[in-house]
BAFI-914147 format. One record per residue (C-alpha): x, y, z. Coordinates in steps of 0.1 Angstrom, whole numbers, padded with zeros to 4 digits, always signed. Layout:
N
XYZ;...
***
This chain:
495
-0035-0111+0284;-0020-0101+0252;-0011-0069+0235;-0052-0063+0222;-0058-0062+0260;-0036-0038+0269;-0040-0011+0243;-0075-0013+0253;-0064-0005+0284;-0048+0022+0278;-0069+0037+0250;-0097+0035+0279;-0078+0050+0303;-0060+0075+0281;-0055+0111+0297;-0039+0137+0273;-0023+0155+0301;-0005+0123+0315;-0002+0097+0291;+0023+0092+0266;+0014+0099+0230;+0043+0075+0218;+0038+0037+0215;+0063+0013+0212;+0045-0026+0205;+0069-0057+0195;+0043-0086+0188;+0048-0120+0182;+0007-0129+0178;-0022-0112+0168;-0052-0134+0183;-0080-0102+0184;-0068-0085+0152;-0102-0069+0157;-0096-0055+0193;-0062-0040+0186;-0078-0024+0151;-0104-0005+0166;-0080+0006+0205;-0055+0011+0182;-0073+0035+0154;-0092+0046+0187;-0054+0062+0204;-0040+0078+0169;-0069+0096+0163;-0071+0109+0202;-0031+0123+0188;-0012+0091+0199;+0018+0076+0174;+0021+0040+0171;+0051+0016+0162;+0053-0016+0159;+0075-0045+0153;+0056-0079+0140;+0080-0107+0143;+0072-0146+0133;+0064-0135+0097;+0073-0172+0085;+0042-0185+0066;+0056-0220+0067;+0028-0249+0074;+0002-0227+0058;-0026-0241+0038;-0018-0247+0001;-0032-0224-0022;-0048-0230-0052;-0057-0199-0064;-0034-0166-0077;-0051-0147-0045;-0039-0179-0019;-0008-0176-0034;+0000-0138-0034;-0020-0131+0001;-0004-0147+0033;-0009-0140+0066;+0019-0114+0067;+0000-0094+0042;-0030-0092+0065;-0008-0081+0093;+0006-0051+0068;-0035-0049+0059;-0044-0046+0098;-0014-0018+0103;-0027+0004+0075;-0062+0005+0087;-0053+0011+0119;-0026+0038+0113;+0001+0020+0128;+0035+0022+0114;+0051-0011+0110;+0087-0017+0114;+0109-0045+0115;+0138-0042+0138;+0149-0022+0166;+0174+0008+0150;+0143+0011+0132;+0122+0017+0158;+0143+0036+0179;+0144+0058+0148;+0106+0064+0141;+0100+0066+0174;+0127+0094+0176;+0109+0112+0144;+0072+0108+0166;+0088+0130+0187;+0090+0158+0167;+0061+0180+0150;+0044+0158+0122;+0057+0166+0086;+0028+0178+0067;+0041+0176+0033;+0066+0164+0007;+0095+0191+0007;+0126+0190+0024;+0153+0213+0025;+0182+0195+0034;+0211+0213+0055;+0250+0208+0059;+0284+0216+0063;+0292+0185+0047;+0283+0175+0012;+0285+0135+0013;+0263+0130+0040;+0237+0155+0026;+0240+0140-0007;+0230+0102+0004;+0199+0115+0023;+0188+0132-0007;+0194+0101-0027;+0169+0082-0002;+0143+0105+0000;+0139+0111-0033;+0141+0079-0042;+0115+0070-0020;+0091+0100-0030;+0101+0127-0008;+0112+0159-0024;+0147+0181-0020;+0132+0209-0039;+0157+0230-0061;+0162+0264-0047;+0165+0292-0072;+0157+0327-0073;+0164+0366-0056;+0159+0352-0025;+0188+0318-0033;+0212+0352-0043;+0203+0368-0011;+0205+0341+0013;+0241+0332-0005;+0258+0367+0002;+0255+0359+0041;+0272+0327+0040;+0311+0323+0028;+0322+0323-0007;+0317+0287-0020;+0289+0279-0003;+0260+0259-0021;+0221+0267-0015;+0207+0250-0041;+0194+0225-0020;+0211+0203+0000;+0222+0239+0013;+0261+0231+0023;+0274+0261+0043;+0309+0242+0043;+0332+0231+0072;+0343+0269+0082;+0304+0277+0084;+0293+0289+0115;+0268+0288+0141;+0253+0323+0133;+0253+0309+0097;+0232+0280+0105;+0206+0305+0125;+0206+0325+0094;+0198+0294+0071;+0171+0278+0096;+0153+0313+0096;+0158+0323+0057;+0140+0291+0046;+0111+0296+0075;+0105+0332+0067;+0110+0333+0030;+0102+0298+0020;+0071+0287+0030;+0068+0258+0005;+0093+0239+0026;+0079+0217+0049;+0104+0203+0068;+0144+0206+0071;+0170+0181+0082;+0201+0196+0097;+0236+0176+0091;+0263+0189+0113;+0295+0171+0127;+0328+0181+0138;+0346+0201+0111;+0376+0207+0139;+0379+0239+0130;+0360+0256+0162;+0341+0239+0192;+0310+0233+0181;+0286+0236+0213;+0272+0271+0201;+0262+0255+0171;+0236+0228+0189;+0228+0256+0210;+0212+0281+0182;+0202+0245+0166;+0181+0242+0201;+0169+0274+0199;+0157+0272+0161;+0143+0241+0169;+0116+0256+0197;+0106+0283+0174;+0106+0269+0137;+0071+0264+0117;+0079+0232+0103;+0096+0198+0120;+0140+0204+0121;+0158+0171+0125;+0194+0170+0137;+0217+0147+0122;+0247+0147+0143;+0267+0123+0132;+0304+0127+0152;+0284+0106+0182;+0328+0098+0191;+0341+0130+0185;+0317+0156+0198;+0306+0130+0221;+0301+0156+0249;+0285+0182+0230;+0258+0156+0221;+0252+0147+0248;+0250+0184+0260;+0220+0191+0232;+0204+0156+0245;+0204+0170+0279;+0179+0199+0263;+0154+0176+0256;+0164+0171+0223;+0167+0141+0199;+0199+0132+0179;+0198+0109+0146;+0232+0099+0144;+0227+0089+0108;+0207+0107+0078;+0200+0076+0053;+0186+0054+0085;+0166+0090+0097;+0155+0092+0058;+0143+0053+0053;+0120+0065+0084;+0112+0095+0075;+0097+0077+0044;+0079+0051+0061;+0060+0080+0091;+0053+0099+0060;+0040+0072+0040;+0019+0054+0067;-0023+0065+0064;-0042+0078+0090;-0067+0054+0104;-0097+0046+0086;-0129+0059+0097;-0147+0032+0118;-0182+0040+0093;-0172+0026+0055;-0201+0029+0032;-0202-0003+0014;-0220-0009-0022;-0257-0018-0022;-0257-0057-0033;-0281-0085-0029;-0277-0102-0002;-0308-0124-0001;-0303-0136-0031;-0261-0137-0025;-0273-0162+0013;-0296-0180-0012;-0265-0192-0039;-0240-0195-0012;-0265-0216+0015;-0269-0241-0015;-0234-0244-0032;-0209-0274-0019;-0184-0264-0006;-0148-0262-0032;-0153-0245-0063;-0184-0237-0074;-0199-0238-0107;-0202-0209-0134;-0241-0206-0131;-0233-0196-0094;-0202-0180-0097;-0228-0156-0123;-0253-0153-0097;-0233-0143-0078;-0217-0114-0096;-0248-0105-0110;-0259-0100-0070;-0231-0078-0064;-0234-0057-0094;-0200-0071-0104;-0197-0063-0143;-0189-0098-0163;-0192-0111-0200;-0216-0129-0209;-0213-0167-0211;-0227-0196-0213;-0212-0233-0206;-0217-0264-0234;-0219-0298-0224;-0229-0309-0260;-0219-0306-0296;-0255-0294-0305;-0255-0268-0272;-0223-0253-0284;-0233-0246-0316;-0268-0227-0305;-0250-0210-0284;-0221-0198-0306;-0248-0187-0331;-0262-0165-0301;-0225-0150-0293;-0214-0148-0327;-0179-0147-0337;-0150-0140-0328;-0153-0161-0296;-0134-0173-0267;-0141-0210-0255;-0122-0222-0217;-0129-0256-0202;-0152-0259-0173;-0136-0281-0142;-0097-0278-0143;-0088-0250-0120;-0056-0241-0141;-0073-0240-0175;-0045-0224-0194;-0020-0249-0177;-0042-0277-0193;-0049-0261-0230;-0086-0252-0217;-0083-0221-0231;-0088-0208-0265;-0091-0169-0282;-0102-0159-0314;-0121-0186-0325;-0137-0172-0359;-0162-0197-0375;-0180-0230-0367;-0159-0251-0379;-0127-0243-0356;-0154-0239-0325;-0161-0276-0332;-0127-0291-0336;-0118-0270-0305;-0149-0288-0284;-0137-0323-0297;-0104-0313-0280;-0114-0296-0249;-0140-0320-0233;-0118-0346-0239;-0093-0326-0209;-0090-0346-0176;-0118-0332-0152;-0137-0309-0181;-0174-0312-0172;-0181-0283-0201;-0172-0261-0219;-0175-0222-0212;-0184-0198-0245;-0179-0161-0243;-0176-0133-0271;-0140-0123-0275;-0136-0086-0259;-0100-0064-0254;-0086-0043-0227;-0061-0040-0203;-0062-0074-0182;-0068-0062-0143;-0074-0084-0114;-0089-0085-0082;-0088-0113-0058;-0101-0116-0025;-0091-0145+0005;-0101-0154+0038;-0076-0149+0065;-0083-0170+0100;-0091-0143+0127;-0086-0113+0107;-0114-0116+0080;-0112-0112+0046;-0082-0089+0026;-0094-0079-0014;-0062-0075-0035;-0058-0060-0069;-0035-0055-0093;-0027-0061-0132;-0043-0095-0145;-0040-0122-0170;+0000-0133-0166;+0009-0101-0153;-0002-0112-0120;+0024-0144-0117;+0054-0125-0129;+0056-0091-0115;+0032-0102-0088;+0022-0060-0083;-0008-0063-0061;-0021-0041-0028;-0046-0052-0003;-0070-0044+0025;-0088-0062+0050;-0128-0056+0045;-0149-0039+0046;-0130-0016+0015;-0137+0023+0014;-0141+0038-0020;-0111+0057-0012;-0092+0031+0000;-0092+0013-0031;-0085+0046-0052;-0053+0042-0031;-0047+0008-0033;-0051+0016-0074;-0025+0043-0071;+0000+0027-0055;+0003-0002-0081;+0038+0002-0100;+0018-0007-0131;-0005+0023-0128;+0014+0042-0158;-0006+0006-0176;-0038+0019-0162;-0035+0057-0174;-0025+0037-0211;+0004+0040-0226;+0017+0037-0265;-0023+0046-0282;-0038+0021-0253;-0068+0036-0239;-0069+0043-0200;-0090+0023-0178;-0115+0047-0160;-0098+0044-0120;-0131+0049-0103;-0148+0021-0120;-0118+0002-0110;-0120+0007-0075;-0160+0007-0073;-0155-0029-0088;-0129-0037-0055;-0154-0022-0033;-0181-0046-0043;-0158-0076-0041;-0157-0066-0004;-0194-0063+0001;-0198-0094-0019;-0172-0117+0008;-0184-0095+0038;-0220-0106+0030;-0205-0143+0021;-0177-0152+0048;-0178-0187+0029;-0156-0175+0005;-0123-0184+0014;-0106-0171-0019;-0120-0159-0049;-0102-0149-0083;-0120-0122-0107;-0089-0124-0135;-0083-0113-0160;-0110-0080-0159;-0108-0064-0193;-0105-0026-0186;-0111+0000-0216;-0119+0034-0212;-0154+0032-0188;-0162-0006-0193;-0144-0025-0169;-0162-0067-0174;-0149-0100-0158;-0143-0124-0181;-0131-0155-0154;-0134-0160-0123;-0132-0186-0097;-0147-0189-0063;-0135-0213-0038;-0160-0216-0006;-0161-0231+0026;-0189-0236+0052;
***
C-alpha cells in the first residue's frame, strides 16, 4: 500500500463532522500519480488542505535528452505539474510544513492585502519585504480614517502600514487596531500581528484580547509571537486557547506566499480542442519510431490545427530552385536530419536571391546526416516555444515559454500534465517572467495571449491523442499581434 491508497481511503471514507480537514503527506514515490490526482482533487474540493513534502527529487540515471523539452522537463517538474492540478501545496522540509500546516488552520486568505501589525518595527519591516517581494501586498494606509485611528494610539506611533503601536502600546491599543482595520477597512484582507515582550508590562492581556479578536475578526489574524524564551509561559497560555503561534514572520510570510499562490484543483471535465485524430492514428501508426520526418511532422500539425509556415524540403539543386521560385524571397533554408541544426550551420535567414540559395544548398547537404534541405519564407515575431514530453506513469506535461535561444539561457518555462485547460495555459502564459516580452515592449507588437494558449491547448490534444510522442519541440513560434505560426519543430516518438 502506498500513499495513492490511502488518500483514497480516506477521501472514500471522509465524514465532515469527524475527519480532519488538514493533511500532512511526506512521499518518497509516486507509482499511481493518477490515483492520488483525482482522491486528492476529490478531498480539497470536499474543504480539505493538503501538504506535502516530495523527497528524492534527484533526476540522476534519467534518460538523456535530446530535445530543449527533455532537457528543461524532469520528473520533478511533473511532480510540481501533478501538485498544481491537484491543489496540493508542495513543500520541502519540515519547519515548512509545520508552518503551512499552521496557516491551514486558520480562515483562508481571500485576497492580496495585508495589513501588517507591531510594536516592533524590524520584525514588521522584513515581513513586508517578503510578501511584497513575493506578490503580496502591505497596502499604504492614508486618509481621515489613518488621522483618526492615530489619535487613539500614543504619540509616535506609525499606521501607515506596517502599523507600529510601539513597545509602550498596549493591549486595549491592539483591540482598537484589530477592530479599526475590520470595521473601517474593508479592502484588507488579512492582518498579521507581531508582538513580543517589550518588558515594559506583562503581556498575558495582550494574547488575551489577541484571542478574543481572533474569534470575531472577518478576515484570517496571524500571531507572530516571537519571545517563544521570554514570554515562554504566556505562549504557551494563548496555545492552551486553541490557538496557533508563528514564532517567526519571514518563515510565516514565505508560507503565506506559497498557500496563497497554490491553485485550486482543476475541474475533473477539461474541454480539449477538436483535432483529427484519424488522421493523427493514421501518421503516427506508420512513422518509425525517433524523429520523424517533416512531411509527418506537417501532418501532423496540420491535424491539430497547429498554425506552421509553410515549407517544403529539397533534396535536389533543381527542387530547390522550383521551390524558391514558389516561396519567393527573402527566405529561410535549415538542414533536414541533424537534430541540432544551428549547432551544425544548418541554418540560414535572409537568403535574398538565387544565387546565395544555391551556394547555401552546396554547403548544407554536404552537413553530416543532411538528407534535405527545408525551404520556408522568412517571417518576424517574437520567438515563443512550446514543448511537450512524455513522463513514465504520469503522462504527458506541455511546457511553454520564450523560444529561439531564449529558451537555453534564461530557461523561463511553465508546465502542466495533460490534458491542458484553456485557462490553465492563460496561467501558465502569465506566470512567465518574460510576459512584459509577450505584451511588447520598445515599438514591438504584443503577441495576442489567447492564441497563445489555444496553440498549448492543442499541443495537449495532439500528445493525448498520440501517447507515442515522447517529446516534441514546436520552437521557435513566431508571435506578432494575432498570427502566432511554427516555423520548426521536432517530434521524437516511441511505440
Amino acid at each position: 500500500m502506498g500513499v495513492e491508497e490511502i488518500l483514497k481511503y480516506m477521501d472514500e471514507s471522509f465524514d465532515p463532522e469527524s475527519s480532519s480537514e488538514v493533511k500532512l503527506l511526506y512521499l518518497e514515490t509516486i507509482d499511481k500519480p493518477q490515483l492520488l490526482l483525482k482522491h486528492a482533487s476529490s478531498l480539497i474540493r470536499k474543504g480539505c488542505k493538503i501538504v506535502a513534502i516530495k523527497a528524492g527529487t534527484s533526476v540522476a540515471g534519467s534518460r538523456a535528452a535530446t530535445s530543449h523539452t527533455g532537457a528543461l522537463a524532469s520528473p520533478d517538474d511533473a511532480v510540481d505539474a501533478l501538485f498544481q492540478k491537484a491543489g496540493i501545496v508542495r513543500c520541502y522540509g519540515r519547519e515548512e510544513m509545520i508552518t503551512i500546516a499552521s496557516i491551514f488552520m486558520h480562515p483562508e486568505l481571500k485576497g492580496k492585502k495585508i495589513a501588517v501589525i507591531t510594536h516592533a518595527g524590524g520584525p514588521a519591516v522584513m515581513l513586508t519585504d517578503t510578501l511584497s517581494a513575493g506578490g503580496l501586498e502591505v497596502p499604504y494606509l492614508e486618509g481621515p480614517k489613518v488621522d483618526e485611528l492615530k489619535e487613539q494610539l500614543f504619540s509616535g506611533s506609525s499606521v501607515a502600514n506596517p502599523i507600529d503601536f510601539l513597545a509602550t502600546g498596549t493591549a486595549e491599543q491592539l483591540g482598537i487596531i484589530i477592530d479599526f482595520i475590520n470595521d473601517r477597512f474593508p479592502e484588507i484582507d488579512g492582518m498579521v500581528v507581531i508582538f513580543g515582550t517589550p518588558g515594559l508590562f506583562p503581556i498575558n492581556r495582550v494574547y488575551g484580547i489577541l484571542d478574543d479578536k481572533m474569534m470575531i475578526s472577518r478576515v484570517p489574524i496571524y500571531p507572530v509571537l516571537p519571545s517563544t524564551l521570554t514570554a515562554e509561559h504566556e505562549v504557551e497560555e494563548f496555545i492552551a486557547h486553541g490557538r496557533i503561534n508563528f514564532p517567526d514572520g519571514v518563515f510565516l510570510g514565505k508560507a503565506l506566499l506559497k498557500v496563497f499562490y497554490t491553485p485550486k484543483p482543476e475541474s475533473g471535465d477539461i474541454i480539449q480542442p477538436e483535432i483529427d485524430t484519424i488522421k493523427i492514428r493514421s501518421i503516427i501508426d506508420n512513422a518509425s519510431n525517433g524523429y520523424i520526418s517533416s512531411d509527418e511532422i506537417q501532418g501532423l500539425l496540420d491535424a491539430a490545427k497547429i498554425p506552421r509556415a509553410s515549407e517544403s524540403v529539397a533534396y535536389t539543386r533543381e527542387e530547390a530552385m522550383i521551390i524558391a521560385q514558389e516561396i519567393g524571397y527573402p527566405m529561410a533554408m535549415k538542414v533536414v536530419g541533424p537534430v541540432h541544426k544551428s549547432d551544425v550551420g544548418g541554418v540560414v535567414l535572409n537568403i535574398e536571391d538565387e544565387a546565395s540559395m544555391l551556394a547555401e544548398f552546396q554547403r548544407m547537404i554536404r552537413i553530416k546526416d543532411t538528407k534535405g534541405i527545408l525551404l520556408q519564407p522568412m517571417l518576424d515575431g517574437t520567438e515563443l516555444f512550446i514543448g511537450a514530453k512524455y513522463e513514465p506513469k504520469f503522462g504527458h506535461m506541455v511546457l511553454c515559454g520564450l523560444g529561439g535561444i531564449f529558451i537555453e539561457v534564461l530557461k523561463d518555462v511553465k508546465s502542466a500534465l495533460t490534458p491542458v485547460s484553456m485557462q490553465k495555459a492563460k496561467t501558465m502564459i502569465a506566470e512567465l517572467k518574460g510576459k512584459k516580452i509577450l505584451e511588447g515592449v520598445r515599438g514591438q507588437q504584443a503577441i495576442n495571449m489567447d492564441k497563445f494558449a489555444e496553440i498549448i491547448t492543442r499541443v495537449s490534444a495532439l500528445v493525448d491523442s498520440a501517447p507515442e510522442i515522447i517529446e516534441m519541440d514546436l520552437n521557435p513560434l513566431l508571435g506578432k499581434g494575432d498570427k502566432i505560426v511554427a516555423v520548426d519543430a521536432r517530434i521524437n516518438i516511441q511505440k
